[in-house]
N, C-alpha and C positions, 0 to 999 in steps of 0.2 A: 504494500500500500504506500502511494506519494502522497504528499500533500502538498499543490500549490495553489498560492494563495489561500482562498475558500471551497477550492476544488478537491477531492480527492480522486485519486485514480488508484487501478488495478493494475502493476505493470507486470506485462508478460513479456520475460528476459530472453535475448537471444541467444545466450549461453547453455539452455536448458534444451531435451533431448529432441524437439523438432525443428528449432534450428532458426535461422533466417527466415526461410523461405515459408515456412509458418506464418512470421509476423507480416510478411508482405501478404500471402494469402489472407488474411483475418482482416488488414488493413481496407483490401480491395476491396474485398465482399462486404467490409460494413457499409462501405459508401454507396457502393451498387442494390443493396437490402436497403440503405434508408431512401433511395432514389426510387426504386418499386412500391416504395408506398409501410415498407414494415418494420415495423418498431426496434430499433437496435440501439444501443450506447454509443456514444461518442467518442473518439480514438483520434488519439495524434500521437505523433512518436517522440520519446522521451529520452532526453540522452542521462546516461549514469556514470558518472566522473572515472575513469580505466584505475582511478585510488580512491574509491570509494569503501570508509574503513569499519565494512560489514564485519562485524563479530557476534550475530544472535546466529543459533538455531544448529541447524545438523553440520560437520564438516562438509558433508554432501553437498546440501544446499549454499553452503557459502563459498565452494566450488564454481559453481553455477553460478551466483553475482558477482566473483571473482573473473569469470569468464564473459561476462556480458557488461565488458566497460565501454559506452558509445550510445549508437542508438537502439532503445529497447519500445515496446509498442506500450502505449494507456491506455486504457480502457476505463469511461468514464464510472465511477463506483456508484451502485442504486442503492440509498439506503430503504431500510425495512423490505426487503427483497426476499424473497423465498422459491423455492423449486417449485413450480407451480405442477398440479397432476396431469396425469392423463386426461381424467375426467373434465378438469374445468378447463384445460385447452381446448377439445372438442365441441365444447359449449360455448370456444372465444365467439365474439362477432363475424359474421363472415367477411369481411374485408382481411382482419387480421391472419384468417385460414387461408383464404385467397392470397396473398401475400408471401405468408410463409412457403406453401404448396409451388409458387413459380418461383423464389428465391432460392431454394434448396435442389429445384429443376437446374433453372437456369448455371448455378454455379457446382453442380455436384457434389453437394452437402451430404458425409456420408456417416454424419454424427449425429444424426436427432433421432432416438429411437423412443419406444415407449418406456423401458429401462432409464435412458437416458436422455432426454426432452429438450436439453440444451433451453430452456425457456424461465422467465423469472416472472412470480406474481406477486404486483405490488399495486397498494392504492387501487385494485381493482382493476387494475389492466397488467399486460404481458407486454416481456422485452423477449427479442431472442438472442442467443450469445454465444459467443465461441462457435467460430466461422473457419480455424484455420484446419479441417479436416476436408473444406473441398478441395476438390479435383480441378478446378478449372486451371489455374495458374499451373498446377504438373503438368497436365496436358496440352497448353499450348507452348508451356518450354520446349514440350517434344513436335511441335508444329502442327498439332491435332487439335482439329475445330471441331465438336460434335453436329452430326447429322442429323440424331435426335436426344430430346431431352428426356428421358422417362425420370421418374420418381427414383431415389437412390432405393437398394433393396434394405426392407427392416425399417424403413422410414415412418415415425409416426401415425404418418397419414395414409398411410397402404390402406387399400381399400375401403376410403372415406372419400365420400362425394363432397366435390368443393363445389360451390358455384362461385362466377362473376367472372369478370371480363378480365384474361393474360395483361399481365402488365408488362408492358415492355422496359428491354433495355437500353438504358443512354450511354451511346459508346464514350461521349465528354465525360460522361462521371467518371468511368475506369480511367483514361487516359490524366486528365489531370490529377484522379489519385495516384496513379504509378507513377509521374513528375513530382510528386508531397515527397513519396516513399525514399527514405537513406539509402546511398549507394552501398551501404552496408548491409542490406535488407538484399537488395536487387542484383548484386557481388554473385548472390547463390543461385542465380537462376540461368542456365549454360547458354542460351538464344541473345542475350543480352537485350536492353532496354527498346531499342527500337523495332526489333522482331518481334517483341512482345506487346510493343503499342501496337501494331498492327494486328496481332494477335487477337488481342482484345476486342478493335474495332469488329474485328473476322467474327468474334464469339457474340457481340452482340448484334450484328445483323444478321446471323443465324439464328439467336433465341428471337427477334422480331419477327424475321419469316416465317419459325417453321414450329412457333408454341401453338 
C-alpha cells in the first residue's frame, strides 16, 4: 500500500513472479474496461526508489521490493471493498454484465471464475480487478490478432445470457495507454512498441467487426 497525498494505492511490483509484462497487460486492459463502459480502479505507474529501505515482512517478499526498484503499476485502493459473490454478480444490472461479458471477450480475460470472480462489492455496486491474466498483449507480441472472441473457458459467465448492445473498442484508448506505459514495463515484450501499437489498432478493429 502507497500513500500519496490523500490517495492511497495498491502497488503491484515488477519484481514479483509475472513480471513486467503483467503490469503493462493490467495497465492496458484497465483503460480499455473503463472505455467499454465497466467499472475498474484507476492505475498509473509508480516509481519505487532502486534504495528503497524495505525491512517489514518475509525475506521473500523483500526480495521482491528489493527487485522492483523503478516503475511498478497502482492501482487505485477501494475502501470498505469486499469479494462480492456469485450470486449478487449475477443479479448486477445489466449494463455492468454487459460490460464485463465483452471486456473479458475482447481482451482474453482468463481469470474470472466463479471460485474466483476477480470482482469487489462496495457501497452497492461492483469494481472488476486484476486484468493482468489476459491474453491479448501475449498474443499480439506473437503477431496474432484473434478471429474470434469466445468467452475464456471456466468464465463466470459461461452459460448466462447477457443482453445489450457489444461495446466497442477505441483503438486511441490502447495506443495512448501503451505511450503512458514505462519502457521498463514494454522492455519485456519481444515485437517492440511500434509493432505492438499496430497490434493493438489490428485487435480492436477486429473486436469492432467481428463481436
Amino acid at each position: 500500500m502507497k500513500t500519496i497525498g490523500e490517495s492511497r494505492w495498491v502497488m503491484k511490483l515488477r519484481g514479483s513472479g509475472p513480471g513486467p509484462l503483467a503490469l503493462a497487460t493490467e495497465f492496458l486492459a484497465l483503460r480499455a474496461a473503463a472505455a467499454m463502459g465497466l467499472p475498474v480502479p484507476e492505475a498509473q505507474p509508480l516509481y519505487l526508489s532502486p534504495d528503497f529501505p524495505w525491512t517489514i515482512g518475509t525475506d521473500e517478499f523483500d526480495g521482491i521490493v528489493q527487485r522492483s526498484g523503478g516503475w511498478n503499476l497502482g492501482i487505485a485502493y477501494i475502501e470498505d471493498a469486499a469479494t462480492a459473490s456469485l450470486h449478487d454478480i449475477l443479479g448486477a444490472a445489466p449494463h455492468f454484465l454487459t460490460s464485463l461479458f465483452d471486456v473479458d471477450r475482447a481482451l482474453g480475460n482468463m481469470d474470472r471464475s466463479a471460485r474466483n470472480p476477480n470482482i469487489l462489492a462496495h457501497g452497492g455496486t461492483f469494481t472488476a480487478i486484476d486484468f493482468d491474466a489476459c491474453l491479448f498483449l501475449r498474443r499480439l507480441a506473437r503477431g496474432s490478432v484473434p478471429a474470434t472472441f469466445p468467452l475464456p473457458p471456466g468464465h463466470l459467465l459461461e452459460g448466462t445470457m447477457v443482453d445489450g448492445a457489444p461495446r466497442d473498442l477505441d483503438p486511441q484508448v490502447l495506443t495512448e495507454a501503451l505511450r503512458e506505459a514505462p519502457d521498463q514495463w514494454t522492455a519485456a515484450i519481444p515485437c517492440g512498441r511500434d509493432a505492438l501499437e499496430a497490434g493493438l489498432v489490428d485487435l480492436a478493429r477486429a473486436w469492432n467487426q467481428r463481436h
